[in-house]
N, C-alpha and C positions, 0 to 999 in steps of 0.2 A: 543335578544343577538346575534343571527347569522348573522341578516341582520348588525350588528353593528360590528362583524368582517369583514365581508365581504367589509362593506365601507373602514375599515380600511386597508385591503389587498391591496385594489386599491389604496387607498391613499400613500402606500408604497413603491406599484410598479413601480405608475408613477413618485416618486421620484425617487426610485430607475434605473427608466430609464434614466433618464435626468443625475444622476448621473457617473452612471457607466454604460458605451454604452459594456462591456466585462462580460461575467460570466463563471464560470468555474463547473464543474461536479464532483460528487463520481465517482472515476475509473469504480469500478467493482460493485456495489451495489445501482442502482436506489432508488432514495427517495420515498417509499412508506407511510412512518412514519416518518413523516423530525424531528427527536428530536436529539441531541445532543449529544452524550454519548461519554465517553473514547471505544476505543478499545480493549475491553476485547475479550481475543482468548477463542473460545466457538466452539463446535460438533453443528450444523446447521441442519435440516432434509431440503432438496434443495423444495421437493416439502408445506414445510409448511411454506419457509422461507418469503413468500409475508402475508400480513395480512389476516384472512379470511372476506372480504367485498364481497357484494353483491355476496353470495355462490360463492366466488371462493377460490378454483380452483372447478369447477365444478366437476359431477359425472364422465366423462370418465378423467379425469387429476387424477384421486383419485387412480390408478391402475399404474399409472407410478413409476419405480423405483426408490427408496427412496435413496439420495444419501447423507451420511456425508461428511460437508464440512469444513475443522476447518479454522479459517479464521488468516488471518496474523499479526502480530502485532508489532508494533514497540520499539524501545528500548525507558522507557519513559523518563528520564532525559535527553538523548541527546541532543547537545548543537543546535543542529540544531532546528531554530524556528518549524516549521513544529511539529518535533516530541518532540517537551519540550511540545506541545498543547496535546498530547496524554493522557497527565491526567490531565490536567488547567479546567476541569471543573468534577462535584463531578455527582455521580453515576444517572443514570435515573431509578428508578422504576417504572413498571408499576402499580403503585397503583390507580393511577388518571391522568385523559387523557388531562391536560393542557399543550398543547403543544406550548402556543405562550406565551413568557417570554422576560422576558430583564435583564441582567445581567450583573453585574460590578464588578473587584476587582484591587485588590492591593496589592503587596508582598517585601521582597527585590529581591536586583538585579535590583531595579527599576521598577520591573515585573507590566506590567497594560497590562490587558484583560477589554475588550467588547465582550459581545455577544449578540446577539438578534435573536427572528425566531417569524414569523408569519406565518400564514396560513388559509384559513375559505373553506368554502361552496361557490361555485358559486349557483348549485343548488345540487338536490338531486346526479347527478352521476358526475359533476366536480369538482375539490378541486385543488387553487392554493396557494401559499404563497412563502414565502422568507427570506431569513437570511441572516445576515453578525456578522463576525470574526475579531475581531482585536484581534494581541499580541505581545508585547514589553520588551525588557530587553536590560539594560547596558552593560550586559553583566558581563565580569569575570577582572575590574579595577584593581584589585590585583595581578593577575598573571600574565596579558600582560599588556605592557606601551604603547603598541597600543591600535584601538578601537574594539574590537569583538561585537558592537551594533548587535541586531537584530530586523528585525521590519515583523511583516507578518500580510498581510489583505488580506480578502477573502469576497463575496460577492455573492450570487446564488438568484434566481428563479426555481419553479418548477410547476409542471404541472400533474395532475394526472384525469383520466377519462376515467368512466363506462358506455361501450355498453353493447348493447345485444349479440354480439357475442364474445367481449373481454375487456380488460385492456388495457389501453394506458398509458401511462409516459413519461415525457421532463422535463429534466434536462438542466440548464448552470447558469455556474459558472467562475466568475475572479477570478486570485489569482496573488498577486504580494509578492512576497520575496526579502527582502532588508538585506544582509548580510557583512560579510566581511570574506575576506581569512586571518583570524586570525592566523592559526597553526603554526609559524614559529619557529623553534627551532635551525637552524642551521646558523642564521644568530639574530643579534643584532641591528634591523633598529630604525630608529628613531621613535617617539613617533606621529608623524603629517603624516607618510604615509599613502596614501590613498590605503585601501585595498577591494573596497568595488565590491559586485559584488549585479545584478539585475535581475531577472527571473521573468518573467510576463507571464502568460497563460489564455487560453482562452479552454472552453470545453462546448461541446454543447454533451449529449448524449441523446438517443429516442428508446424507449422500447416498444414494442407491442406484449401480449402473448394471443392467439386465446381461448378461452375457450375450444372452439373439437378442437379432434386431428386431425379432418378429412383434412388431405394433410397439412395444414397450422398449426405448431404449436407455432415459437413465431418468431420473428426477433427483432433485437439490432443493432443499428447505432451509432458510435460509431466514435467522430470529435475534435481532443486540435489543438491551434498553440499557439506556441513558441517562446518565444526571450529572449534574454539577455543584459546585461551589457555591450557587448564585442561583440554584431554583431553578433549572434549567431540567426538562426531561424529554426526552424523545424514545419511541416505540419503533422500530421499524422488521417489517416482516416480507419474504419472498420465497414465493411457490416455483419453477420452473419447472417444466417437462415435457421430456423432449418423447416424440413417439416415430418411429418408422419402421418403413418395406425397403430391406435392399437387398440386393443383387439379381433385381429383374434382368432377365434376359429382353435385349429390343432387339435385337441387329447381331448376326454374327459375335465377334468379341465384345460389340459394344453392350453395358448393363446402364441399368437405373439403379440410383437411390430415391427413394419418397420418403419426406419428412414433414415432420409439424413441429413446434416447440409454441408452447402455452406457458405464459408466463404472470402470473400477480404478483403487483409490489407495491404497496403501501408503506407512508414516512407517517408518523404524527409527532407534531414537534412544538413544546410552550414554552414560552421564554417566562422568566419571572420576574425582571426586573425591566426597569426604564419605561417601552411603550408595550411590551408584554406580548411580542408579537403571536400567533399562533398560528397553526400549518398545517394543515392535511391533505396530501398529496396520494392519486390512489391512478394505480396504470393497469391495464391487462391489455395484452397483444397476443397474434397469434403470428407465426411465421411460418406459411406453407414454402417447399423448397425441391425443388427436384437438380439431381445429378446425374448429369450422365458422362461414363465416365471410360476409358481404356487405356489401362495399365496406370501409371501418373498423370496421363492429360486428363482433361476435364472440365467440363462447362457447368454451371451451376446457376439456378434462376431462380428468383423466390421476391419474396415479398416483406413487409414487417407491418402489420394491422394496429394501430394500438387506441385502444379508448383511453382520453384519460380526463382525471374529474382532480379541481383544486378547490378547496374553501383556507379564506383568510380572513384573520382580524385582528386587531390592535386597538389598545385604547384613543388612537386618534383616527382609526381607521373602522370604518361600519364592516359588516362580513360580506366579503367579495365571494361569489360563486363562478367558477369557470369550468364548462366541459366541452369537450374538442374534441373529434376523430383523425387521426393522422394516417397517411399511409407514409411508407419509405420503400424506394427501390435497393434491391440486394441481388446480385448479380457475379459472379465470377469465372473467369477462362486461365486456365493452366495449359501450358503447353508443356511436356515433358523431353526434351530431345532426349535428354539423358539423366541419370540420377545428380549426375555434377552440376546439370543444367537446367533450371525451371525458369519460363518466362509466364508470368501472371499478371493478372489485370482487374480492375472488375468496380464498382458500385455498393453504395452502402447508404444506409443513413438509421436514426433512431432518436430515443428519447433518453435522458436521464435524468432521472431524479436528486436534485443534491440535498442533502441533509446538513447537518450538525457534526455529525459523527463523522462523516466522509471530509467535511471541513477540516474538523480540528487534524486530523491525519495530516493534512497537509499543512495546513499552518496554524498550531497551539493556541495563539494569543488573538484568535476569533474573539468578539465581545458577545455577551449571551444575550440578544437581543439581535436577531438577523430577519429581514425578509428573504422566505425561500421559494424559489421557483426551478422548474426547471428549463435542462437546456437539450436544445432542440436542432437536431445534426439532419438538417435537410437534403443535403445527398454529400456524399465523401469521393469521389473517384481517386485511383490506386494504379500506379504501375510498377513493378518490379520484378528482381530476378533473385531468384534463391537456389542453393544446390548442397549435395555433402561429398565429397569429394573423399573416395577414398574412407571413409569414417575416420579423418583426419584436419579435417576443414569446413566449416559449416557457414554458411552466409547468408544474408539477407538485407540488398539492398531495394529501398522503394522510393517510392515521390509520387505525394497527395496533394488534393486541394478540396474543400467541403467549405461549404455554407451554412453556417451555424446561427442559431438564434437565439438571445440569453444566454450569450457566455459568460461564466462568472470571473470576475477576477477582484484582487482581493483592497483594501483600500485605508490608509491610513485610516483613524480615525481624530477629531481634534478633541477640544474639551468638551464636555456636555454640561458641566455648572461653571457658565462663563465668572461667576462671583468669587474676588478670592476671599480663600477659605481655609483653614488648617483640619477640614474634617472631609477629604478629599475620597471619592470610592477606591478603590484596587484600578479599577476600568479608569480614571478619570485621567488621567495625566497623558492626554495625548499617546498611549502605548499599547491601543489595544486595533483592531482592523475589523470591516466591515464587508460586505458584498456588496460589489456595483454587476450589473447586466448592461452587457453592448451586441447590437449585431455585427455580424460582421464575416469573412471568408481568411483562413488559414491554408498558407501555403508551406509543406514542410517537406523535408526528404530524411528519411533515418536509414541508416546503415551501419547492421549488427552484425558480430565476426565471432565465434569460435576457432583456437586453432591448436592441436595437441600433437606436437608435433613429436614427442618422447612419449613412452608411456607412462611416465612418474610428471608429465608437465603439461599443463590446462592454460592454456590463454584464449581471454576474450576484452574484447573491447565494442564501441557503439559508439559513434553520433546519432545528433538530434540534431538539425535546422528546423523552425520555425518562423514564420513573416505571419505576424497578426495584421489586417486591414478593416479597421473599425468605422462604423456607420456615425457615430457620435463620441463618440472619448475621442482626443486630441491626442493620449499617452497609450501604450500597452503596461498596466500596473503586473510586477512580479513574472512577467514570459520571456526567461534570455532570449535570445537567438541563435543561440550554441550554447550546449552543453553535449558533455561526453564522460565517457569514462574507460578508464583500461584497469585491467585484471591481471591476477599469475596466479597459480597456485605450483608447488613443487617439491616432491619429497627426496628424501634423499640416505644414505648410510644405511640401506635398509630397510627404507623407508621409517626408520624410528625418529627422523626431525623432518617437520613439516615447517613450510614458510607461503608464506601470502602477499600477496601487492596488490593496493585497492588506489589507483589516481581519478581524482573528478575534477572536471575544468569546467568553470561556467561564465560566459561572458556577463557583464555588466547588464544590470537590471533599471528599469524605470517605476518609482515610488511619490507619491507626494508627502508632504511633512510640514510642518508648521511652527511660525513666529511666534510667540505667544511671551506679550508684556505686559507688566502692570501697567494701570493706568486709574490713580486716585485722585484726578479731577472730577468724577462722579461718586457721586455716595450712595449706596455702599460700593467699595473699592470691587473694581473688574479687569478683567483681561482684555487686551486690545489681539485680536486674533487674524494672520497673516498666514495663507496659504502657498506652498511652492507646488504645483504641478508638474514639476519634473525635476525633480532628485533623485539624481544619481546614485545606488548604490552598488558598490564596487564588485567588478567579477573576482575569480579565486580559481586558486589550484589547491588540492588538498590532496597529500600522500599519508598512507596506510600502511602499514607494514606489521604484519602477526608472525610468531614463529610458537612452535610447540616440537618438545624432546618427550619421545618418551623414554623413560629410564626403565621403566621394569612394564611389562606387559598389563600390566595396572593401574600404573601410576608414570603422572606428563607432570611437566612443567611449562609455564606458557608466559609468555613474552607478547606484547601488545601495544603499536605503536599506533596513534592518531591526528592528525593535522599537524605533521612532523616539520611543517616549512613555519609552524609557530605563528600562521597567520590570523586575527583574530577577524574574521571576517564577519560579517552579514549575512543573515540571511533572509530578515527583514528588518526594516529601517529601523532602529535605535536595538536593536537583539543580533549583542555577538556571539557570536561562539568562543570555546574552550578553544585556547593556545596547545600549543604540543602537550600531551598526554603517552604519559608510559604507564603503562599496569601488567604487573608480575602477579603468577598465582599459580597453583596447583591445580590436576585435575585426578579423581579415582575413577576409574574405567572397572567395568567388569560384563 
């Protein structure tokens, strides 16, 4: 049977080559376990979160500090293709390890998914395979007399492979999104304009973690390019590596950890249209850190170094050169009473680089034409308590405040050819968002829950509080002040029917948005343009519900509920989302 995935691996690859010459990557989370799953937000333990194969992480990795990581997650109705995928496919349980499947459904809204993943054995210490992604909707026909089509395909390779002295991984991945700048509310266009925009990407990412800590403990490479619809391309590349000495003896019970992590990252980024702006943003830091540490408690001191160098320009703008040295303090103290019980504390700060790419992730309907800078986390302090109870219960509550500088947040945009016109851009209709920077201090407290209280039943849930205090903006554009979310997963009969529960609640957001009227007392005829600074758009609750039967050890059938309360909400001003969505389909396991 192995030799028989394995032919089939190849046979997929090599199609898969000839096919698609582009693959694109998981950002942050190498495929170690290429299976499929929604993105459920879940407390992570950093050093268990790789599979345990071939005894790894070995014995000196077993002593490294245990770090909770709650992971991100998206809003799941949202209208944007990307993130309406976030629950289109129904829960993974680990009950049984068939990871190579193929899967089809069908919903309204026009809604059709594909999915498919392979994978097998080369031999005993290599494993490669592959997947792709397709998902489709009409979109919202009834609300706009334009097209809000969306079409998104995605397509990966990977690579996984066991030495003797470490883990290896390679990742890359295509992804092409085919959208439109739908949200127009301020204007009344015709029914045939073309709004459509096109983002294509390309990610190659390369993972190597050394089994000893001796000097070499893991490096990460890290490579997307970029382009658009509209001339738009960006490069971005990052080196990390991390190097240390640990389990110095100092004292009795007590040891050291010594560490460094070296890191380059470079953005390049050209816009092609409007003021053509152009970006290259280039960082290296170094982070010396020492630990000392007995049993679970632990003190931790270190630093964050970073050079960085910016060049900018635009056709109204001459080229600006900026180079800086920053330090940032990084500090943290665990107390362990008990496994149930951690009390932790500590200091931080750093740089980030924002891009293009990193944008449109979060909001689609970015205009290709941004100033990018980064932002700059001057110090963060941290207090909280986390435990696992039992391996029954898993918690993590904190409360931070950090000083930040060049925050981005994100910003309607108005018209840019104030003349009316009937030969309008895609961008042009008031429907597309910009980046503004404010300084300014966030105060927020988040508290993440696992709780499994059956062995067939998984619950999690998290809040988010957040207080933005701004040096110049009057508003906070797009930052609720609550958001949360709860989970279930639950099998049953056998475990041969699975069910899922995904709730998001977001309080009410603040947007600006715009008046915009004729006004043909001037020749040629123009727009009279009126700003609102604080428009309200509305919070939401959105329920989830997935279910899958399987009928034969093969072969599931699957059931797919989304935004079931039918509410067509916002998620940015004039862009709703898909009303209640049901999608039925099959899946082939083997």
């Amino acid at each position: 049977m192995n030799k028989l995935k394995y032919i089939a691996v190849i046979a997929f690859l090599s199609g898969f080559g000839t096919q698609y010459s582009y693959a694109q990557l998981k950002e942050e989370k190498l495929v170690l376990d290429r299976k499929r799953e929604p993105e459920v937000k879940r407390i992570e333990k950093k050093k268990t979160s790789v599979q345990q194969e071939k005894n790894y992480p070995p014995e000196s990795k077993a002593n490294e500090v245990v770090k909770y990581d709650i992971t991100d997650v998206p809003p799941v109705s949202d209208f944007k293709t990307s993130e309406i995928q976030a629950e289109d496919i129904s829960p993974k349980f680990d009950f049984e390890k068939q990871n190579n499947y193929f899967q089809i459904g069908y919903g309204n809204y026009a809604k059709f998914l594909a999915d498919a993943n392979i994978s097998g054995k080369v031999n005993d210490n290599v494993e490669v395979g592959a997947d792709i992604h397709y998902l489709s909707t009409n979109g919202l026909k009834k609300e706009y007399d334009w097209s809000s089509k969306q079409t998104q395909l995605s397509a990966g390779i990977f690579l996984n492979a066991y030495t003797e002295q470490g883990k290896f991984n390679i990742d890359a991945n295509f992804a092409s999104d085919k959208y439109n700048y739908y949200g127009i509310y301020a204007f009344n266009p015709d029914s045939n304009i073309d709004l459509e925009q096109r983002v294509n990407r390309f990610k190659i990412n390369g993972f190597y973690d050394h089994y000893s800590n001796e000097y070499l403990n893991n490096v990460r490479v890290k490579s997307s390019i970029l382009s658009d619809y509209f001339d738009s391309k960006e490069t971005h590349a990052e080196v990390l590596a991390n190097f240390s000495k640990h389990d110095l003896d100092i004292y009795t019970d007590i040891k050291m950890n010594a560490d460094l992590g070296a890191g380059l990252e470079t953005v390049n980024t050209k816009f092609g249209i409007l003021d053509k702006n152009q970006s290259d943003l280039f960082n290296f830091n170094l982070g010396p850190k020492l630990t000392f540490y007995k049993g679970n408690s632990y003190l931790s001191i270190g630093s964050d170094f970073s050079f960085f160098n910016q060049k900018h320009q635009s056709l109204i703008l001459e080229q600006e050169k900026n180079s800086k040295f920053y330090w940032f303090p990084k500090a943290e103290l665990q107390i362990a009473a008990t496994e149930d019980f951690k009390f932790y504390g500590g200091v931080e700060g750093g740089l980030k680089l924002n891009s293009y790419n990193q944008l449109l992730d979060e909001n689609p309907y970015m205009i290709s034409d941004l100033y990018l800078k980064p932002t700059e986390t001057k110090y963060r302090f941290y207090i909280g308590i986390k435990g696992d109870v039992d391996q029954t219960l898993k918690y993590d509550i904190h409360a931070g405040f950090s000083k930040q500088n060049d925050i981005l947040f994100f910003q309607n945009n108005s018209v840019i050819d104030a003349t009316v016109t009937n030969n309008r851009k895609a961008y042009d209709f008031a429907n597309t968002f910009g980046a503004i920077y404010d300084n300014g201090t966030v105060s927020e407290v988040k508290a993440s829950v696992q709780v499994f209280p059956l062995e067939n039943l998984a619950i999690d849930g998290e809040l988010h509080f957040a207080k933005y205090k701004l040096d110049h903006l009057n508003e906070v554009y797009y930052k609720p002040l609550v958001q949360s979310s709860f989970g279930a997963k639950y099998s049953m009969l056998a475990k041969k029917l699975n069910l899922g529960f995904k709730g998001i609640f977001v309080t009410d957001r603040t947007a600006n948005s715009f008046e915009i009227s004729e006004n043909t007392t001037n020749m040629p005829a123009s727009y009279d343009i009126k700003e609102n600074d604080n428009q309200k758009v509305g919070g939401y609750v959105d329920l989830n519900l997935s279910a899958e039967y399987k009928i034969h050890k093969n072969f599931s059938i699957f059931v797919l509920g989304n935004n079931l309360l039918n509410t067509k909400y916002q998620t940015f001003y004039g862009y709703k989302v898909l009303g209640a969505q049901v999608l039925g389909g099959v899946k082939i396991s083997f």
